[in-house]
Backbone as numpy.savetxt, mean C-alpha at the origin, in Angstrom:
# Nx Ny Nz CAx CAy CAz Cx Cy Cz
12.10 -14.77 -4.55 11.39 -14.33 -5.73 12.32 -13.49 -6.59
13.26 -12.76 -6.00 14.01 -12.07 -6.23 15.18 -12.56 -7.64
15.37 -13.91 -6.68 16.82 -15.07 -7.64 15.72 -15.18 -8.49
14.60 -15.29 -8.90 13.49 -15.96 -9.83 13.62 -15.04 -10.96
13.41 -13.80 -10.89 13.84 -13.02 -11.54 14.22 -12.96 -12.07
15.61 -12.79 -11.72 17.06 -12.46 -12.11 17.58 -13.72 -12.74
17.37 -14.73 -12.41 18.02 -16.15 -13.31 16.85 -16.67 -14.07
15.70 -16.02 -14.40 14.89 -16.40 -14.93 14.20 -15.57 -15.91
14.86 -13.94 -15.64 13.92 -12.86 -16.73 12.43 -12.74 -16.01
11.83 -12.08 -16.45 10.68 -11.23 -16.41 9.30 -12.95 -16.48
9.71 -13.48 -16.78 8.97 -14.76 -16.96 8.66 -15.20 -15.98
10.01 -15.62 -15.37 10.24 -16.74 -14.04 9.69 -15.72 -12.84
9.71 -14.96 -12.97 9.27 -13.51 -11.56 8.13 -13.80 -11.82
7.18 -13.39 -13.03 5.72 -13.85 -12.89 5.05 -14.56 -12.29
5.93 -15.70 -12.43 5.60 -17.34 -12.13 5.63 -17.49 -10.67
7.13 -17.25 -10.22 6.88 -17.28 -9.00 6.09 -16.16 -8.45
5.79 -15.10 -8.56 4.45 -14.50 -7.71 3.14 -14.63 -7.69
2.60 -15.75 -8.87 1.86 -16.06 -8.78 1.52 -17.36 -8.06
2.90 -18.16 -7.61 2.94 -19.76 -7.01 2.68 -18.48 -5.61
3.34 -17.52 -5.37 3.39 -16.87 -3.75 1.84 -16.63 -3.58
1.41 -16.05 -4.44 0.32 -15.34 -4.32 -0.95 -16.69 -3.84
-0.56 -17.77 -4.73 -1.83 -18.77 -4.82 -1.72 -19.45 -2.92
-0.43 -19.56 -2.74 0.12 -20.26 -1.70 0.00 -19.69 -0.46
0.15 -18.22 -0.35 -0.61 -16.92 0.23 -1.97 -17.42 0.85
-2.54 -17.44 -0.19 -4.25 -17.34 -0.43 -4.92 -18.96 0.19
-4.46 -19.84 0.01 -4.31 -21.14 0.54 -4.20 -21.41 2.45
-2.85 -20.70 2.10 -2.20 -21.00 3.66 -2.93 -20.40 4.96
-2.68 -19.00 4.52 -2.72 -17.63 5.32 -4.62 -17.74 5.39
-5.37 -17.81 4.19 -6.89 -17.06 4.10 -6.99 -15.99 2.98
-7.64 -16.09 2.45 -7.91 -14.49 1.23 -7.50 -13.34 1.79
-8.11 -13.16 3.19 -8.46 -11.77 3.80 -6.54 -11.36 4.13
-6.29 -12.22 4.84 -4.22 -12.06 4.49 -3.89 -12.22 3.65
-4.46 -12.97 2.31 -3.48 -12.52 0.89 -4.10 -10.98 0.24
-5.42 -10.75 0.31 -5.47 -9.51 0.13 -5.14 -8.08 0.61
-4.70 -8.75 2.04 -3.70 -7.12 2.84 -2.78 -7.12 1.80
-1.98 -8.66 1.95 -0.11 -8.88 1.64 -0.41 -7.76 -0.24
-1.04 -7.79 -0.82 -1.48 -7.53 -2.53 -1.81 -5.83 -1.61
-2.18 -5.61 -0.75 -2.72 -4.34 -0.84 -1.01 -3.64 -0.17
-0.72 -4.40 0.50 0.26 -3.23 1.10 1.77 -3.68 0.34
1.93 -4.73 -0.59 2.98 -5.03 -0.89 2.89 -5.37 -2.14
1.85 -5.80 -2.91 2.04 -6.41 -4.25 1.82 -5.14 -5.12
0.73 -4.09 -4.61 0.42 -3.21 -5.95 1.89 -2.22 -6.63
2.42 -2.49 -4.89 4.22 -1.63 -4.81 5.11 -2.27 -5.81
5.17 -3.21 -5.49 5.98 -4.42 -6.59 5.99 -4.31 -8.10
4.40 -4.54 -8.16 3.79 -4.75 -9.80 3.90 -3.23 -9.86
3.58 -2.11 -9.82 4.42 -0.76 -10.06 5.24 -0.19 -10.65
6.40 -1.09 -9.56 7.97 -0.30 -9.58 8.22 -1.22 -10.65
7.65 -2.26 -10.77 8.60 -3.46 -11.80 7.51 -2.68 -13.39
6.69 -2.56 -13.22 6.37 -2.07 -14.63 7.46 -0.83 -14.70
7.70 0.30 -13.92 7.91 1.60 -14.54 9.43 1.13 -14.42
10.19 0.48 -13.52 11.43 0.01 -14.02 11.28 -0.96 -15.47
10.68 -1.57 -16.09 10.67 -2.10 -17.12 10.29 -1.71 -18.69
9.62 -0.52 -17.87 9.76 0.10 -19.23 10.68 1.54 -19.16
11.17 1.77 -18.73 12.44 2.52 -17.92 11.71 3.65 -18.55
10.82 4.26 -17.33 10.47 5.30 -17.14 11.46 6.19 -16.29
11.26 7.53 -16.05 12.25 8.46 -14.93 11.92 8.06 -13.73
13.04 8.64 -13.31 12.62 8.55 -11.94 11.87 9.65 -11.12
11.90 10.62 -12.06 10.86 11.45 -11.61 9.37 11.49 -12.02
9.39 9.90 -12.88 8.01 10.00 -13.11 7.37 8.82 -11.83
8.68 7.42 -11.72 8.53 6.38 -11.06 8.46 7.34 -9.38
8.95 7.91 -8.91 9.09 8.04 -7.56 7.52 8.44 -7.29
6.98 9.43 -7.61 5.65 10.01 -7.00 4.46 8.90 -7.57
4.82 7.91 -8.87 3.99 7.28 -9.10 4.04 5.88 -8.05
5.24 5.58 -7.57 5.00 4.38 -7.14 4.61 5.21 -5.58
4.94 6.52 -5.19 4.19 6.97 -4.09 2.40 6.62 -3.92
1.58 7.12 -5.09 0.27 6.88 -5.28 -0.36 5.70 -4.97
0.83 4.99 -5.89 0.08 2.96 -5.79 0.32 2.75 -4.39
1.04 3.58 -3.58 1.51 3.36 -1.96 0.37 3.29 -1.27
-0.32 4.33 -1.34 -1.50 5.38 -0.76 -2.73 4.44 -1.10
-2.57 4.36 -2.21 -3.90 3.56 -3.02 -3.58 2.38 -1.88
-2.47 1.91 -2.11 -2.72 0.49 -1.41 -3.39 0.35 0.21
-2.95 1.76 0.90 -3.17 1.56 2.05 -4.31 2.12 2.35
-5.05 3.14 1.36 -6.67 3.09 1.93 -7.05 1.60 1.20
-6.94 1.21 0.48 -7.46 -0.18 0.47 -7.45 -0.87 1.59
-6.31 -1.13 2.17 -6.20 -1.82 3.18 -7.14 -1.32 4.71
-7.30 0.11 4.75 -8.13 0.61 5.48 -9.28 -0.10 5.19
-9.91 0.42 4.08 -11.37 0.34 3.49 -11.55 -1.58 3.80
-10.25 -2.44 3.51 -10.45 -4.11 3.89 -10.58 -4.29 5.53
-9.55 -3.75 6.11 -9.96 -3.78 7.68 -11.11 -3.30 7.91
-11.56 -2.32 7.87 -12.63 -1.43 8.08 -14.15 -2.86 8.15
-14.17 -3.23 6.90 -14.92 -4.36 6.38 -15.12 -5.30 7.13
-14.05 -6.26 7.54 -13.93 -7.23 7.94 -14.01 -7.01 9.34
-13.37 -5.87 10.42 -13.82 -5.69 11.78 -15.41 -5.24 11.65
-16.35 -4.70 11.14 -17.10 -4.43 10.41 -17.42 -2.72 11.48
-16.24 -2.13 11.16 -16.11 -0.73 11.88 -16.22 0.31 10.86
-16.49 1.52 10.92 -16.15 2.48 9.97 -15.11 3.04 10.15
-14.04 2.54 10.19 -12.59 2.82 9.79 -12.15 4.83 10.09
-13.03 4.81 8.17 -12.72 6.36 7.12 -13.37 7.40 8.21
-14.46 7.10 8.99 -15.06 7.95 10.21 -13.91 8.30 11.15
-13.55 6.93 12.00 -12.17 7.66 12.92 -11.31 8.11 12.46
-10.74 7.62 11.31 -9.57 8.14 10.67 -9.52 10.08 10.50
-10.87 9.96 9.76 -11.20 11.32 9.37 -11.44 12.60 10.48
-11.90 11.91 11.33 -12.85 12.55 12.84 -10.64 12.75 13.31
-10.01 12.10 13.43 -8.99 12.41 14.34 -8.13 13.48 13.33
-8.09 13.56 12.19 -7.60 14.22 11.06 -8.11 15.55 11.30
-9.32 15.91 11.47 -10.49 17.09 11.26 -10.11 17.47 13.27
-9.61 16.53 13.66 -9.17 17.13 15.68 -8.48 17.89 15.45
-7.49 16.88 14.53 -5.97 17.23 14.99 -5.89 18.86 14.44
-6.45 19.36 12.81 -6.70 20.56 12.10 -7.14 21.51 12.94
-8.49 21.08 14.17 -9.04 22.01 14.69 -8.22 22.85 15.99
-7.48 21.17 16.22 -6.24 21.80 17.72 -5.73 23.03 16.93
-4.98 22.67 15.92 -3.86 23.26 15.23 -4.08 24.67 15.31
-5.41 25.00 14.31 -6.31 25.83 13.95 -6.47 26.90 15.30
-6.68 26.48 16.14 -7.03 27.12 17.62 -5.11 27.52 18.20
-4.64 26.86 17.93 -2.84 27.66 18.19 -2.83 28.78 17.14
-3.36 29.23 16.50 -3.02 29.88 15.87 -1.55 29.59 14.73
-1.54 28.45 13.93 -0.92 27.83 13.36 0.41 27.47 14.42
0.78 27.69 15.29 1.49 26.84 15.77 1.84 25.79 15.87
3.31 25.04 16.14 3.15 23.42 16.14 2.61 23.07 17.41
3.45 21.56 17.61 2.01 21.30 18.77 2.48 21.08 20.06
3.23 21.63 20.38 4.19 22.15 21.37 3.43 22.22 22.59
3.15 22.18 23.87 2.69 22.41 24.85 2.91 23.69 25.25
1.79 24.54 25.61 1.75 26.30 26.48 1.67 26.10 27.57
């Protein structure tokens, strides 16, 4: 996709991610082209906008951090769905442990006493 790009401009990259994307969605199932878009495409379409319109890099770094994040509670919130588990519950419940261990060391790390 990469050579598509590059010997093709901003055009030919389109093109081919959208032949990946359709071919994705075909092959694999929706539910695997919508991880591959959650954990890899929103990163892509991102970095290639804020490299294209040549933003900083101190604006691109923490922004393409966000679309990161975004992508991967998506991907939570899609697993979550499809195992038909509440995901954001364990996630959160081991988050709110781990605070309370912490909390009880008296900010300590997590070192064994």
């Amino acid at each position: 996709m990469h050579l598509a790009s590059g010997s093709d401009g901003v055009q030919g990259g389109g093109v081919s991610r959208r032949a990946l994307g359709s071919a994705r969605a075909v092959l694999l199932g929706p539910v695997q082209a919508a991880t591959y878009l959650l954990n890899h495409g929103l990163l892509a379409g991102a970095l290639g906008g804020l490299l294209a319109g040549r933003a900083p890099w101190a604006l691109g770094v923490p922004a393409a951090a966000a679309v990161r994040v975004a992508g991967q509670l998506g991907f939570i919130a899609l697993s979550g769905w499809t195992m038909n588990e509440n995901l954001w519950a364990l996630l959160l419940s081991n988050v709110f442990a781990l605070l309370v261990r912490r909390a009880g060391r008296g900010g300590r790390g997590m070192e064994q006493h």
